[in-house]
KOLGU-4560 file (N, C-alpha, C; in nm, 3 decimals, padded with zeros to 5 digits):
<recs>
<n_xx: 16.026 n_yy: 09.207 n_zz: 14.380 ca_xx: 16.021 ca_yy: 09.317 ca_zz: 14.475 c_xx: 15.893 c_yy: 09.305 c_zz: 14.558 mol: A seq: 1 type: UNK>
<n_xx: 15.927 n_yy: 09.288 n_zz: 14.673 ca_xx: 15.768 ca_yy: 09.285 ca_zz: 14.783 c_xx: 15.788 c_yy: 09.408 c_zz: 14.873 mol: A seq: 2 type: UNK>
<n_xx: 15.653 n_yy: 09.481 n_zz: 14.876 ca_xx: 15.627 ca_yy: 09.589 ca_zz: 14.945 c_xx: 15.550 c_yy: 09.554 c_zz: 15.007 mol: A seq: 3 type: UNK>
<n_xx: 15.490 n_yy: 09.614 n_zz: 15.130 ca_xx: 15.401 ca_yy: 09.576 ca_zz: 15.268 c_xx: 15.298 c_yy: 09.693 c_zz: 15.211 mol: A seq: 4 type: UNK>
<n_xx: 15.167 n_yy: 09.673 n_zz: 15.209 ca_xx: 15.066 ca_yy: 09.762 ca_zz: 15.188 c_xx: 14.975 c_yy: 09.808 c_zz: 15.302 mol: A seq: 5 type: UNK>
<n_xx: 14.994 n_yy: 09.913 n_zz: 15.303 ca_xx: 14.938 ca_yy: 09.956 ca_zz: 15.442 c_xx: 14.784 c_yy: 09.922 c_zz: 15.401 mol: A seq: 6 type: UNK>
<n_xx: 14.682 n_yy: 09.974 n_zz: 15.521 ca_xx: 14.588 ca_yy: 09.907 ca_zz: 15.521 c_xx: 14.468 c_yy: 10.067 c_zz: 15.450 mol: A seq: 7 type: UNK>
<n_xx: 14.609 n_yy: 10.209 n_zz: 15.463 ca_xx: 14.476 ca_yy: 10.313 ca_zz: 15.387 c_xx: 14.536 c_yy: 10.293 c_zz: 15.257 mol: A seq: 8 type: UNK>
<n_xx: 14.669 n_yy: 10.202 n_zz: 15.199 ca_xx: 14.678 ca_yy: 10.202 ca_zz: 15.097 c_xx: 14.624 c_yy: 10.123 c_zz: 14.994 mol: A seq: 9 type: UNK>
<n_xx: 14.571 n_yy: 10.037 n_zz: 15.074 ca_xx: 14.514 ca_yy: 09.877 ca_zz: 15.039 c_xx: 14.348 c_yy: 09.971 c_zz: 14.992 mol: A seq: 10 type: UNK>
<n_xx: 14.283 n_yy: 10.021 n_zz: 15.100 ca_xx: 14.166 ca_yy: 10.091 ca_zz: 15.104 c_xx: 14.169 c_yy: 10.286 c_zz: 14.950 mol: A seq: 11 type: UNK>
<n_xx: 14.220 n_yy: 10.279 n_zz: 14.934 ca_xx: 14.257 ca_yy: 10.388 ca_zz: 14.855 c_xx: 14.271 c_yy: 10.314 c_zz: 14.696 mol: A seq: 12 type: UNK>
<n_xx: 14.397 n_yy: 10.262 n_zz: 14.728 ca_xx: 14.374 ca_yy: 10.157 ca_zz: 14.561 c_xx: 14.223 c_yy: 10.065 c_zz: 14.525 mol: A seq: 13 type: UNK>
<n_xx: 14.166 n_yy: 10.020 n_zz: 14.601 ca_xx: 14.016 ca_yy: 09.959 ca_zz: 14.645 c_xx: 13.950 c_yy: 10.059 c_zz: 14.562 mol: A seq: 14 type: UNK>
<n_xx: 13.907 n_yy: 10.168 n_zz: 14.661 ca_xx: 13.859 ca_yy: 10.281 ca_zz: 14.565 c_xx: 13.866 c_yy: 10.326 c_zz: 14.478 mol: A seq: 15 type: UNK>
<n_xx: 13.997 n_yy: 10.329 n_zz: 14.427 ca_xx: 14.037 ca_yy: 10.389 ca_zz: 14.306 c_xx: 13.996 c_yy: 10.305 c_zz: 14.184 mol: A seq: 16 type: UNK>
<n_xx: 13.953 n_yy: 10.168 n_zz: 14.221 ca_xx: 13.991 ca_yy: 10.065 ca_zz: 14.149 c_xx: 13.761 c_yy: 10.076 c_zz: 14.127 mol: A seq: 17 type: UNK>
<n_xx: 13.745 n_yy: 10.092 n_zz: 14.191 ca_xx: 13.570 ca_yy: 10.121 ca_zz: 14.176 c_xx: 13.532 c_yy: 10.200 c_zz: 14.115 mol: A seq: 18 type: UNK>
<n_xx: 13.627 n_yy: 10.321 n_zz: 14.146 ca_xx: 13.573 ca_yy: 10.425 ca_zz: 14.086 c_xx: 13.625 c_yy: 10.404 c_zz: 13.883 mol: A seq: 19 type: UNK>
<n_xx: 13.727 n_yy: 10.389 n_zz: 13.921 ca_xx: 13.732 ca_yy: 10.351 ca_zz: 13.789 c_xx: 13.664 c_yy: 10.256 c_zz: 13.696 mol: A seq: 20 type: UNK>
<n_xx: 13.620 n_yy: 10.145 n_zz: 13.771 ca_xx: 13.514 ca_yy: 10.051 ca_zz: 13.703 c_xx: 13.419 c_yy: 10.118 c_zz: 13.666 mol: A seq: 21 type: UNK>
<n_xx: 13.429 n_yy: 10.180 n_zz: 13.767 ca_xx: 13.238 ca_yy: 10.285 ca_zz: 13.721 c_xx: 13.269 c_yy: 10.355 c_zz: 13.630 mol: A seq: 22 type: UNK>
<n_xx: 13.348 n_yy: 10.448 n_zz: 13.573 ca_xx: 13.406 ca_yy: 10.515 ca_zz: 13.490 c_xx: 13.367 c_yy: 10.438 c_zz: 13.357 mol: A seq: 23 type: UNK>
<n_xx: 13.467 n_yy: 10.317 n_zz: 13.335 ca_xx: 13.447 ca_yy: 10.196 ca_zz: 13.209 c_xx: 13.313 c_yy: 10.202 c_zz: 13.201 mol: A seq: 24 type: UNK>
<n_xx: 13.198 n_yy: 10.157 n_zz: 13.321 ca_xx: 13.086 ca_yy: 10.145 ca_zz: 13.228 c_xx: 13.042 c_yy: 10.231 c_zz: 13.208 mol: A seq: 25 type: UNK>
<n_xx: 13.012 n_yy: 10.365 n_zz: 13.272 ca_xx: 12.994 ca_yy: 10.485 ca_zz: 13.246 c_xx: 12.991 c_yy: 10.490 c_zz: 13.063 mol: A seq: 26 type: UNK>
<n_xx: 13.133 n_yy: 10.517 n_zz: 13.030 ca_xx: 13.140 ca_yy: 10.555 ca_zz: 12.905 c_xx: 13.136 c_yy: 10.399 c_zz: 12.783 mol: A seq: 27 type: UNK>
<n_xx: 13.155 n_yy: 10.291 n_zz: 12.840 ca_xx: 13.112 ca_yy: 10.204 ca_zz: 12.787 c_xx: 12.943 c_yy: 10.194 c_zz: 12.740 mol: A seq: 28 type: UNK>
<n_xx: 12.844 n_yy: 10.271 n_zz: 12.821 ca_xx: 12.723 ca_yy: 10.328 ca_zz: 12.810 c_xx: 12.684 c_yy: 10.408 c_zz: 12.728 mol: A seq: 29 type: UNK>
<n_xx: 12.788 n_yy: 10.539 n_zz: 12.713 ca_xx: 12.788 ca_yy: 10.632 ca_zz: 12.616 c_xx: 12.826 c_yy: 10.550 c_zz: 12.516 mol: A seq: 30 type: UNK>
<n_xx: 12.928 n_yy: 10.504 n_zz: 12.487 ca_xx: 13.004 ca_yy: 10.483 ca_zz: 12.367 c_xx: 12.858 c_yy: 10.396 c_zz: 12.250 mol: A seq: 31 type: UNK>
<n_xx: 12.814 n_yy: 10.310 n_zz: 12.354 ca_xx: 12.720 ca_yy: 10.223 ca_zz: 12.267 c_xx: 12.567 c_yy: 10.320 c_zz: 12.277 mol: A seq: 32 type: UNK>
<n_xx: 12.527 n_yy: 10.420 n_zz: 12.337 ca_xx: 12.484 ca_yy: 10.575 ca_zz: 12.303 c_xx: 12.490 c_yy: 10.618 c_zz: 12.204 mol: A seq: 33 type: UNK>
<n_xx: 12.594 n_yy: 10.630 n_zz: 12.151 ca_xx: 12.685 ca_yy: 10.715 ca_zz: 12.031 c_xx: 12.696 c_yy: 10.620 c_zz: 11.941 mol: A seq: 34 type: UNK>
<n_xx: 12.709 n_yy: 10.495 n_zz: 11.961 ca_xx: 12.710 ca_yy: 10.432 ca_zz: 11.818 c_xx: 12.553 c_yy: 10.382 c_zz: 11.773 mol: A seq: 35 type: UNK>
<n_xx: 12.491 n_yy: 10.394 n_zz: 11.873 ca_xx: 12.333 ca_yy: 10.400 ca_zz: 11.801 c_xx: 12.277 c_yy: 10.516 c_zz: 11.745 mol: A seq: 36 type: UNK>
<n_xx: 12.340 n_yy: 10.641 n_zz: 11.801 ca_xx: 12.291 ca_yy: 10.777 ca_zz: 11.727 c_xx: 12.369 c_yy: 10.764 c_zz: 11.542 mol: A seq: 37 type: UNK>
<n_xx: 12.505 n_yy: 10.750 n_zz: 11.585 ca_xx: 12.558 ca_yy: 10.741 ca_zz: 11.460 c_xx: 12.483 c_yy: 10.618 c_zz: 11.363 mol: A seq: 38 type: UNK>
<n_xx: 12.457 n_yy: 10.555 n_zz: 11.400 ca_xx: 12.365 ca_yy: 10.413 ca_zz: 11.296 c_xx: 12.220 c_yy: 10.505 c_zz: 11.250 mol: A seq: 39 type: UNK>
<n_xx: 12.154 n_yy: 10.551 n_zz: 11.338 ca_xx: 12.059 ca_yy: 10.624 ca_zz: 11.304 c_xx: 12.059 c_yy: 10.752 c_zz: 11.231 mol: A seq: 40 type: UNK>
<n_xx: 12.190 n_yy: 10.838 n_zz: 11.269 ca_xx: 12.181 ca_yy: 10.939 ca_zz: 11.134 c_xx: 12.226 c_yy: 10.867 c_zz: 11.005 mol: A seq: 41 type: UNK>
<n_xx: 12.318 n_yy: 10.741 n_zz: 11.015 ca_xx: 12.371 ca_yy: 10.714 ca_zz: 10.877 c_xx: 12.252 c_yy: 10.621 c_zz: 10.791 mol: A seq: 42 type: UNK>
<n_xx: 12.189 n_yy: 10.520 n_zz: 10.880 ca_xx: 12.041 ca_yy: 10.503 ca_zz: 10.781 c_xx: 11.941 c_yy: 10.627 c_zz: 10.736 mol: A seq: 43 type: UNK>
<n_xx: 11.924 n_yy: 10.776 n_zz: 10.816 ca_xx: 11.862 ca_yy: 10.857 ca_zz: 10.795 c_xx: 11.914 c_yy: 10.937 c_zz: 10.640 mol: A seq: 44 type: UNK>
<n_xx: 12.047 n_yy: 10.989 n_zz: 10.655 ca_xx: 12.139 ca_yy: 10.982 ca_zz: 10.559 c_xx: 12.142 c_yy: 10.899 c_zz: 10.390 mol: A seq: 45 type: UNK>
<n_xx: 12.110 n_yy: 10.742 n_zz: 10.420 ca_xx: 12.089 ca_yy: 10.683 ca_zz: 10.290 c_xx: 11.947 c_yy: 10.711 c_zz: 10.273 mol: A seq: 46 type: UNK>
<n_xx: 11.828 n_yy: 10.689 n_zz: 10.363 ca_xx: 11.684 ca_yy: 10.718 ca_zz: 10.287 c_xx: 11.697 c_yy: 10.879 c_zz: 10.223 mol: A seq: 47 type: UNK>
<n_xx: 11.747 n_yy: 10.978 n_zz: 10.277 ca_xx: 11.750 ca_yy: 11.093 ca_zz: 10.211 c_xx: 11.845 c_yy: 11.085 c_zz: 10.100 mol: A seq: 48 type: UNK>
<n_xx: 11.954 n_yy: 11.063 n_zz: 10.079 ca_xx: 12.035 ca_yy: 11.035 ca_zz: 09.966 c_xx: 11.922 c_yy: 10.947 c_zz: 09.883 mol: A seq: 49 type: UNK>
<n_xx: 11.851 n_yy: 10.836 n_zz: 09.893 ca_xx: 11.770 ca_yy: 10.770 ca_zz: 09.767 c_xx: 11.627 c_yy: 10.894 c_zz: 09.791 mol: A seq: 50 type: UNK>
<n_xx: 11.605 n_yy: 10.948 n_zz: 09.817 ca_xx: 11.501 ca_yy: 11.038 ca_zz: 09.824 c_xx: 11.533 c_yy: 11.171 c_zz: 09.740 mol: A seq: 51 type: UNK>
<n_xx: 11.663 n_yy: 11.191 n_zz: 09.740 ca_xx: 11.738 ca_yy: 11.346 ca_zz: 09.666 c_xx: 11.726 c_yy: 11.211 c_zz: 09.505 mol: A seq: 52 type: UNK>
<n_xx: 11.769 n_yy: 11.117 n_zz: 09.518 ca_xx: 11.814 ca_yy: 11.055 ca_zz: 09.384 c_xx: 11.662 c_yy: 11.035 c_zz: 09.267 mol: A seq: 53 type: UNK>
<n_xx: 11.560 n_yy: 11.013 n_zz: 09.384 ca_xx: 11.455 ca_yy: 10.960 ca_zz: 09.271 c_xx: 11.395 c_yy: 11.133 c_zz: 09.299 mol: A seq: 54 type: UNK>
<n_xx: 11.356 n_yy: 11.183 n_zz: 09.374 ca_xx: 11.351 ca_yy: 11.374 ca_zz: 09.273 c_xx: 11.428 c_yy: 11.391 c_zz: 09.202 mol: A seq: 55 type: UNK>
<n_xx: 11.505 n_yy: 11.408 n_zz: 09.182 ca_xx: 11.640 ca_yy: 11.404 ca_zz: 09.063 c_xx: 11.611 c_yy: 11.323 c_zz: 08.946 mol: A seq: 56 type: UNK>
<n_xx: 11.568 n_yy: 11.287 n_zz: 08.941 ca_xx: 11.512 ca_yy: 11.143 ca_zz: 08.850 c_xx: 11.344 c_yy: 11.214 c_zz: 08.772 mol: A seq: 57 type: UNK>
<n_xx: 11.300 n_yy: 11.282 n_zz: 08.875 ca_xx: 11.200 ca_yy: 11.312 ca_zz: 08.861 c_xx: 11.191 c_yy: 11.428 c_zz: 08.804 mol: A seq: 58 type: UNK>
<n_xx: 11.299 n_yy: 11.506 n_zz: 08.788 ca_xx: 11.298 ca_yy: 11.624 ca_zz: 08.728 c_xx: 11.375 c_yy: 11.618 c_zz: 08.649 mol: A seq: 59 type: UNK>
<n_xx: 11.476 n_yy: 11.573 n_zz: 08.584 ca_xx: 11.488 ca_yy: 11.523 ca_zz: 08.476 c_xx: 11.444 c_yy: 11.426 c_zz: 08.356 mol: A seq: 60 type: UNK>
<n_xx: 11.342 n_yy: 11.350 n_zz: 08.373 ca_xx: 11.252 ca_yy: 11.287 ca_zz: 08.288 c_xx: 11.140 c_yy: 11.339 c_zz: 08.238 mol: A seq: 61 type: UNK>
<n_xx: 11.112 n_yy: 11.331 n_zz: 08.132 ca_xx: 11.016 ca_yy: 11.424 ca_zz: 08.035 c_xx: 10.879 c_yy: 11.428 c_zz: 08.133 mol: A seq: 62 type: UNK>
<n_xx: 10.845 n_yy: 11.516 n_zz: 08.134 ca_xx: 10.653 ca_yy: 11.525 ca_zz: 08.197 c_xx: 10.578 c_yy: 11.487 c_zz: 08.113 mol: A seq: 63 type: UNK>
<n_xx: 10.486 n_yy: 11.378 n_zz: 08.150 ca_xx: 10.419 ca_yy: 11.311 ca_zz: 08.091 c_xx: 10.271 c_yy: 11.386 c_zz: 08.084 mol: A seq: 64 type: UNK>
</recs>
């Protein structure tokens, strides 16, 4: 099937086609944003989990 593309349709898909690129990196930006926040609460997460474990440790073992 061949269609003739006009020249504001040619210019409109163009645009559309930028704007959307920009879009991808846009949130391609966020996304790797968000997966560095999430890496950073989940290492924050294990030092406090071994931090709750050795108080715990610490209050259950006889006082010397």
């Amino acid at each position: 099937m061949e269609a003739e593309w006009t020249e504001q349709a040619i210019q409109r898909i163009t645009a559309e086609s930028a704007t959307l690129r920009q879009r991808v990196r846009h949130l391609t930006a966020d996304n790797r944003t968000l997966d560095e926040r999430l890496k950073a609460a989940r290492s924050n997460l294990r030092f406090q989990d071994r931090r709750i474990a050795d108080l715990e440790a610490q209050l259950a073992s006889p006082e010397r």
